[in-house]
N, C-alpha and C positions, 0 to 999 in steps of 0.2 A: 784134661785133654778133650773129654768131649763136650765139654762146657763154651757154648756159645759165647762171642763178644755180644754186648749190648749195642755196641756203636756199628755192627756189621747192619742194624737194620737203618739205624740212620746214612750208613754210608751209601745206600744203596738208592736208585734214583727214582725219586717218586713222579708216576704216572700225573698230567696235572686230567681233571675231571673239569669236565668242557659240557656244562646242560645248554642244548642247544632249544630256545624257546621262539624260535620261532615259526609265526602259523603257517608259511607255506610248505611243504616239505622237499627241499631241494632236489629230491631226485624224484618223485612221481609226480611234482605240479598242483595238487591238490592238497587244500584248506586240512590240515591234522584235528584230527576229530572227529571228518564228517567224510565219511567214505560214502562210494558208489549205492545205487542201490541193490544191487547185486550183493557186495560184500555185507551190507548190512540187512540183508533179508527184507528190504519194505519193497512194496510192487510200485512200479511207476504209473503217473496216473495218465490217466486213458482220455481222448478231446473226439468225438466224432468228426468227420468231415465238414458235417453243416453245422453244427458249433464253431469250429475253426472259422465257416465264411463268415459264420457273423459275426465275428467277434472283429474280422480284418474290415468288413462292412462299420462296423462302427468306430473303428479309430479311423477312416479313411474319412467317415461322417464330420465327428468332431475336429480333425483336421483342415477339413473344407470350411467349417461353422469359425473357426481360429482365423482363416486367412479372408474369408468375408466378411470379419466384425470392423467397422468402423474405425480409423485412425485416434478420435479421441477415445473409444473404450480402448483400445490397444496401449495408448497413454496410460489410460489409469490402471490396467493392469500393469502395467511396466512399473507405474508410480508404487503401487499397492505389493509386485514383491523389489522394490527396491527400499519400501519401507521395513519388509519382513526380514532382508538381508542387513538393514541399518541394524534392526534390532536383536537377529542374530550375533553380527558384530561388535555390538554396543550392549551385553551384557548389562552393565552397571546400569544404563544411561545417562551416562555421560553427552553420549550428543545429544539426546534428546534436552537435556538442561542447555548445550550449548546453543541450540536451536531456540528455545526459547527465551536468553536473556538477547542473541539477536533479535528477534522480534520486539521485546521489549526494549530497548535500546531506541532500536527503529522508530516504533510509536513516540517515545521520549523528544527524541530529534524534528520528529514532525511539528510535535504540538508545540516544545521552544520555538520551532521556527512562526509558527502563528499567531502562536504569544507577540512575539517580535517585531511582529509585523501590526498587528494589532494596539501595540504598546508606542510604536513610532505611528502611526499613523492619530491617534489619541492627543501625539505629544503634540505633533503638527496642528491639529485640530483646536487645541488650545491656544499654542502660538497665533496661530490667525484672527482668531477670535477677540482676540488684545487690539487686530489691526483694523475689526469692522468700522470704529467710528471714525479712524481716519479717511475710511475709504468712501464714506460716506458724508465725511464733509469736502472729498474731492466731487463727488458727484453733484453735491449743490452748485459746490463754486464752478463747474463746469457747465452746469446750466445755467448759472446767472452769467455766464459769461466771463471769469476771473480767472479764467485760465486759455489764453491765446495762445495761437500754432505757436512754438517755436519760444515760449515764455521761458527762463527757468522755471516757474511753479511747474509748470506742465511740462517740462523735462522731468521734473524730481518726479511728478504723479505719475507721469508713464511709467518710469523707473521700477516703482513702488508696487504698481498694479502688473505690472513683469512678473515680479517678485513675489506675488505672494500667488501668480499662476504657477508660475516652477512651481510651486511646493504642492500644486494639485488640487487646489480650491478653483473650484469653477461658482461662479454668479448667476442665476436665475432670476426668473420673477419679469415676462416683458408683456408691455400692453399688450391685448391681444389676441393672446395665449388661452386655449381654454382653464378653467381654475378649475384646481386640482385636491383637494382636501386631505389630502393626505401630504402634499408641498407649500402647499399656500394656506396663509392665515388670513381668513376674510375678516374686515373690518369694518365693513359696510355693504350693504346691496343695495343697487338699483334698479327697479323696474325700469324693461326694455324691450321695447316689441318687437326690435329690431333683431334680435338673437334668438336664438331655437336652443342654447344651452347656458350655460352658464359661463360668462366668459371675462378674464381681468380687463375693467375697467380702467384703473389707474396704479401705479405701481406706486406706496408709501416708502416702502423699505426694501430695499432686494435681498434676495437671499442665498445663502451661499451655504456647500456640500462640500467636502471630499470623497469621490467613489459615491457608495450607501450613507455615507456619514453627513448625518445635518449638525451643520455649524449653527444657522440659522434659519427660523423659514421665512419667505419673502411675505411682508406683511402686505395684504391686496383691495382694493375696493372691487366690487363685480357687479354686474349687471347680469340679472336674471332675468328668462322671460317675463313677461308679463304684460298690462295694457298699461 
């Protein structure tokens, strides 16, 4: 009779235990663990008056020195923590690799493009190069006279010297012209009292460029001063 059930303690309703961890403390407002200084016996610390100005004197300072700094230093500070924010965000660096295979990309894409460019402009310069002695035996037969207004030869030769202007070959080399050593290939000189520099005499060969590019240079006679 006075022997307990066992199952009276199970039947009975268990309290649930609720640890409540968190740091503000819902009914006084203040951080748990770090009480007033009162309750925890440390003295507060003490600022004189003229400590206090100056301390409000120099944030007012560097405040003012902030808003009179120049727009591009204000840039680069902006630049410099938006760097410090990438890299707070970017733990791993992750962007930073993204950042650099775009750059590297970038550079890539440029120098194909120059490539490119440099490649067709070569290819052209070769093409033409095939076209000099035709164009040179239009220029004889056009000054012996074997090519009349209105001929076909001289339809075709118009034609032809169209044609290789589209593709950016320009012709050089006219009587006249001061000579140039670095354009012109001299093949003869002539003393001439009449000139004060050096200047084409007779043009042999003309010469032709695309842009910077010598296809050919104009082969020249010159007359230099002299008696």
């Amino acid at each position: 009779m006075g022997d307990e059930n066992p199952n009276d303690n199970q039947n009975e309703r268990e309290e649930p235990i609720v640890n409540d961890k968190r740091r503000i403390d819902p009914t006084t407002g203040k951080v748990r663990g770090q009480g007033s200084a009162e309750e925890t016996g440390e003295e507060l610390p003490t600022i004189s008056e003229e400590e206090l100005n100056t301390l409000l004197e120099e944030a007012m300072s560097a405040s003012a020195a902030s808003d009179s700094k120049p727009a591009a230093d204000q840039a680069d500070d902006a630049e410099v923590v938006a760097d410090e924010e990438a890299v707070q965000d970017d733990p791993h660096g992750y962007l930073a690799d993204l950042k650099r295979v775009q750059a590297e990309y970038a550079n890539f894409r440029r120098r194909t493009e120059r490539e490119k460019e440099e490649l067709a402009a070569l290819a052209t310069a070769k093409a033409a190069k095939q076209l000099l002695p035709v164009l040179d035996d239009l220029d004889r037969a056009d000054a012996a006279g074997d090519l009349p207004e209105g001929s076909p030869f001289q339809v075709i030769a118009s034609k032809l010297r169209a044609s290789v202007e589209r593709l950016g070959v320009e012709r050089y080399g006219e009587k006249g012209e001061p000579f140039d050593p670095q354009r012109h290939e001299a093949i003869a000189q002539l003393p001439n009292p009449e000139v004060t520099e050096a200047t084409i005499a007779d043009v042999v060969e003309v010469g032709y460029r695309i842009g910077d590019r010598e296809i050919r240079a104009a082969k020249v006679a010159v007359f230099v001063p002299g008696a």
